[in-house]
N, C-alpha and C positions, 0 to 999 in steps of 0.2 A: 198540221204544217201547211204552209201556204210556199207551192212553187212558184218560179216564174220570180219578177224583179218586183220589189215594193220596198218603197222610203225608209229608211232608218234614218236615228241619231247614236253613234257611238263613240263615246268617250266626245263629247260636244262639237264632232265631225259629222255632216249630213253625207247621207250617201245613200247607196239601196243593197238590202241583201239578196243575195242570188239563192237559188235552191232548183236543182233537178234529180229526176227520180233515173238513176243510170245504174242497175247494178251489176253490170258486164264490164261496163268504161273500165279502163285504166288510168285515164288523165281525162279533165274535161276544166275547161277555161271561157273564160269571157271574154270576148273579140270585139271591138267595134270601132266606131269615130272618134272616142275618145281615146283610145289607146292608138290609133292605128292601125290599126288591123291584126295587132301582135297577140300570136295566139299562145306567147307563154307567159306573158304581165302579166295577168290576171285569173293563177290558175281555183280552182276550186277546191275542195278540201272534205272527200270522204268520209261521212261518219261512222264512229267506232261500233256502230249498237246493230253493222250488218243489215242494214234497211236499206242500204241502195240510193241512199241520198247524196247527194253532194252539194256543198254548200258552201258561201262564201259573204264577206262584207266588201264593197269597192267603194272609199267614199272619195266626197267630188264627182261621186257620179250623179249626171242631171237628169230631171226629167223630159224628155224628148232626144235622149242620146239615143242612135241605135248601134245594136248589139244582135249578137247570136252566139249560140254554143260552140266552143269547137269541141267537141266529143269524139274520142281517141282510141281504137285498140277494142277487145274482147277477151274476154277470161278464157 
């Protein structure tokens, strides 16, 4: 698995998928210039298989947007 933001095409929408290794988070979302700073558009989406990942697709996202985690909370 590849963290951190890299290109995608889904369903013939370009965008990038997210992924971070969080497995205490309770919420973690993606923040930036492009949304505004709004740290609950763009939240991330827990995988079931208990690895601690979290991951997400945002598309119309460019390259050269900046961005950061907002990472939420502790088990």
């Amino acid at each position: 698995n590849l963290f951190g933001a890299h290109p995608r095409v889904v369903l013939d929408t370009p965008g990038y998928y997210f992924a971070v290794w969080a497995p205490n988070a309770t919420f973690i979302s993606v923040t930036g210039n492009f949304n505004d700073w709004n740290k609950e558009s763009h939240p991330l989406f827990v995988r079931l298989d208990n690895s601690g990942i979290w991951e997400g697709f945002i598309p119309n996202f460019k390259r050269g947007d900046i961005y950061k985690y907002h990472i939420h909370g502790f088990k």
